[in-house]
N, C-alpha and C positions, 0 to 999 in steps of 0.2 A: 504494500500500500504506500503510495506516495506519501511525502511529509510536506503537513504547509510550511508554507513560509515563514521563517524564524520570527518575525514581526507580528503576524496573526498568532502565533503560536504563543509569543511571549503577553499580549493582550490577553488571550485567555487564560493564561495563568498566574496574572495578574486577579485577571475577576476571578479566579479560584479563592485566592489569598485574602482579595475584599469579601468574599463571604464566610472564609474560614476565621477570617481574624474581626469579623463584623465592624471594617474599618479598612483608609485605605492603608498598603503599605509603601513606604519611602526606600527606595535604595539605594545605597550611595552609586556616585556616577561611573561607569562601567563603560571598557573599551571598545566593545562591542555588544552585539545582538547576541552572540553566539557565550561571551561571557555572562550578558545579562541571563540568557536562557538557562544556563548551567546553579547561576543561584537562585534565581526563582523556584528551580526542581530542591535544589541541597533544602532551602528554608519551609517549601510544601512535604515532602519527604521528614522534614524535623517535626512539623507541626502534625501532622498525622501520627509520627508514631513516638513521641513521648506527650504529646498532651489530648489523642483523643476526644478534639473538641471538647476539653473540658472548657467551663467560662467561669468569672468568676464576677464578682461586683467591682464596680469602680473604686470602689471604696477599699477594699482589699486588692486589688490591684497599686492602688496607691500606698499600700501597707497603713490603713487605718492612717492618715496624717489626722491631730487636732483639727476641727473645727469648731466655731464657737456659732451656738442658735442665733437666731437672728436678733430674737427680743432681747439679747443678753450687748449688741453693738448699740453703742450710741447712735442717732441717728446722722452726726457729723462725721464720723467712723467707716460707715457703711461704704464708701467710696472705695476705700481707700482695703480696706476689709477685704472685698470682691476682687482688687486688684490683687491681691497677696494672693489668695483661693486657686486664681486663673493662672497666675504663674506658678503655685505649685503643681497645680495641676497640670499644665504644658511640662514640665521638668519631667513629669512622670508620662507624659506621651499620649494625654491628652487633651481633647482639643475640642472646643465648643466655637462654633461660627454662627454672631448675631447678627442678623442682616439691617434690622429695625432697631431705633432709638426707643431703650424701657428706661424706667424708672434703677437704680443699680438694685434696689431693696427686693425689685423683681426678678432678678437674676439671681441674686443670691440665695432665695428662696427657691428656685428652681434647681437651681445645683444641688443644693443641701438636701431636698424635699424628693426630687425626684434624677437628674443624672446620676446620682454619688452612690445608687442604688442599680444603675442599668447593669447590662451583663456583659460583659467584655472575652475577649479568650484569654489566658488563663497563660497563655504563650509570651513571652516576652524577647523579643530579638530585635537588636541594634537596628535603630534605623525606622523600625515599625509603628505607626503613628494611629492614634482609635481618633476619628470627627466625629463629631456631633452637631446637628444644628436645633437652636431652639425653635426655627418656625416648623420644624419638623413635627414637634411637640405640642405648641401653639400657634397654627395657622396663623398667618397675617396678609392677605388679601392686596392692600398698599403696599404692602412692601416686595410681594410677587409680581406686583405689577411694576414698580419701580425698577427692581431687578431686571426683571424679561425687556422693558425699553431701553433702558442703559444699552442693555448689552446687543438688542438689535440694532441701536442706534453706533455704538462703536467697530459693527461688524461692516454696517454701509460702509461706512468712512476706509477703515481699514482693515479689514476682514474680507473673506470669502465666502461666493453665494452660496458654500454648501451648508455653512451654522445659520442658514436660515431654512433648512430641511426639516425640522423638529418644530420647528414652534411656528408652523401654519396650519391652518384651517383645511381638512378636505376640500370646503368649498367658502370660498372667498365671493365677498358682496360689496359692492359701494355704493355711496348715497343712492346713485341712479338707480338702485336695484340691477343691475349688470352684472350676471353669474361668472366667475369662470374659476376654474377647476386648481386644482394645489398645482401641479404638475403645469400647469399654463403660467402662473406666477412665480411657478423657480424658473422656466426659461425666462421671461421677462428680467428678473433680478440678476441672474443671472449673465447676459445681455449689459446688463449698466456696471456692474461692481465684479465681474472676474474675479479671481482670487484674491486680487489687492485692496479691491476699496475704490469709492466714488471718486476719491483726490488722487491718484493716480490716473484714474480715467480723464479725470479733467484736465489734468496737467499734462497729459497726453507722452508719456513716460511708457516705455513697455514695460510689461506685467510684470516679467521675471528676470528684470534688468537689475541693474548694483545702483544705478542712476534715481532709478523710484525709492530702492528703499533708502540712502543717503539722505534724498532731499523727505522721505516722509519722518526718519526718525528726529529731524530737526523740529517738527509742528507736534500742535499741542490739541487734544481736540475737548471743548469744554461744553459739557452736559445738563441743561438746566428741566427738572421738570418742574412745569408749573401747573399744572391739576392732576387729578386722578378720583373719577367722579364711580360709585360704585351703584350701578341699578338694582335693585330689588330681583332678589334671588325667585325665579320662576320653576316649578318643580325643580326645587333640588337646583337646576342652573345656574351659573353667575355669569353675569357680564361688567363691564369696566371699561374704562374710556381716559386713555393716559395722553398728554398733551404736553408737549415743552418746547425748546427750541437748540440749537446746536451751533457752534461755533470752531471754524480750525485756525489758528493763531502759532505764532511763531513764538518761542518761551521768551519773556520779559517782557514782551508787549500784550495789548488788554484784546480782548478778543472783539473785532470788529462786526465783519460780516454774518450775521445771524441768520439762522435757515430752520424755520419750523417743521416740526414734524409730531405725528398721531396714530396711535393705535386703535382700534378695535378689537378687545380681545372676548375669548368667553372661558368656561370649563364646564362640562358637562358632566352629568351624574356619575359616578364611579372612576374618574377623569383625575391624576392628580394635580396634573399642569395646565397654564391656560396658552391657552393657543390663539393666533390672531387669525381675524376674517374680515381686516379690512388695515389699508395702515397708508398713509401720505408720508414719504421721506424726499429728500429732496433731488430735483432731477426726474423722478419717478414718476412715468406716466401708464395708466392704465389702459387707454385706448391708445 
């Protein structure tokens, strides 16, 4: 039987690792595929046969470190408290990502209350890193939507139309009611932004020249949203409506040139991400 290719091959046993170590794993950098390949097997082959899939808590992962309850910090404390918590915890190789601005008293409450109790494996090996994120825990709507425009918005500019394969719609609609199909709108996108991004198309630079990325890695490109309106959840559906504007500037100077852009996103029942089905970026025309 034939063997894939060291690169497919090391991708999957990579997602072996992220499900065995329920988290991802970091490796240090390696001088090849063929090296990489070789310790992915050594540390799956380790993990299998002395731990078992055992898991254990965070908490005993960490070797039980003190914590102090919440009602026991000042409430001037509290900052300052959560910053100590998070670093100890990074030290021990984990790792919590908040995407939204809480309250700190609500994070430390969440660590304490409920991560410091999850189940982790039980395996410990250099380099091996457990994430976590709290919207994962507690949905936040705004801040998914925040996220998903940023990053459609910096993939225009400078990105490739293929990270915009995941986050469309089957079927895409604009005001006019004018249907057309997912696959209809990655060739369009596709078409405008190539692998590099809008500002290389414009600047009329070839794609996979030294000349494009030179002149892109000197610009700056700055992200502002300003609404994110959320409609009344229709069986179970959600819809949302993200609007800002964008700018590419040269570092030290203020950003002039501003270029609006708009999402229409939804998510639908049993859906965990939202997907767009309509969106204005700039340059981008639909007929």
């Amino acid at each position: 039987m034939e063997r894939m290719n060291p690169e497919e091959e090391n991708r999957q046993l990579r997602q072996q690792l992220k499900w065995l170590f329920m988290g991802e794993v970091e490796l240090p950098p390696l001088p090849s595929l063929e090296a990489e390949n070789q310790l992915l097997r050594q540390v799956l082959a380790l993990a299998d046969g002395q731990a078992g899939n055992k898991t254990v808590s965070v908490l005993e992962y960490l070797d039980y470190p003190p914590v102090k309850n919440l009602d026991d910090i000042p409430p001037e404390m509290i900052d300052s408290e959560l910053n100590a918590l998070l670093d100890l915890m990074e030290k021990g190789a984990i790792y919590l990502h908040i995407c939204g601005d809480y309250p700190p008293e609500t994070i430390y409450r969440f660590i304490t209350g409920t991560l410091l109790f999850e189940e982790v494996s039980a395996v410990k090996i250099t380099g091996m890193q457990n994430f976590f994120r709290y919207e994962d825990y507690h949905p936040n709507s705004q801040v998914e939507l925040r996220a998903l425009a940023c990053f459609l918005v910096r993939t225009w500019y400078w990105g490739t139309h293929t990270s915009f394969d995941d986050h469309l719609s089957a079927v895409l609609i604009t005001p006019m009611n004018t249907v057309f199909d997912r696959r209809t709108v990655l060739g369009k996108i596709r078409s405008y932004i190539g692998t590099t991004g809008i500002v290389t198309r414009r600047q009329g630079f070839p794609q996979r020249g030294s000349v494009a990325f030179d002149t892109l890695k000197d610009q700056q490109l700055e992200i502002q949203v300003a609404e994110i309106r959320m409609n009344d959840e229709q069986e179970n559906s959600q819809t949302g409506i993200v609007t800002g504007r964008s700018a590419v500037f040269q570092p030290g100077a203020e950003p002039g040139h501003w270029e609006n852009f708009i999402f229409h996103c939804k998510k639908l029942p049993g859906e965990q991400e939202w997907s767009v089905y309509y969106f204005e970026l700039p340059g981008f025309a639909w007929e």
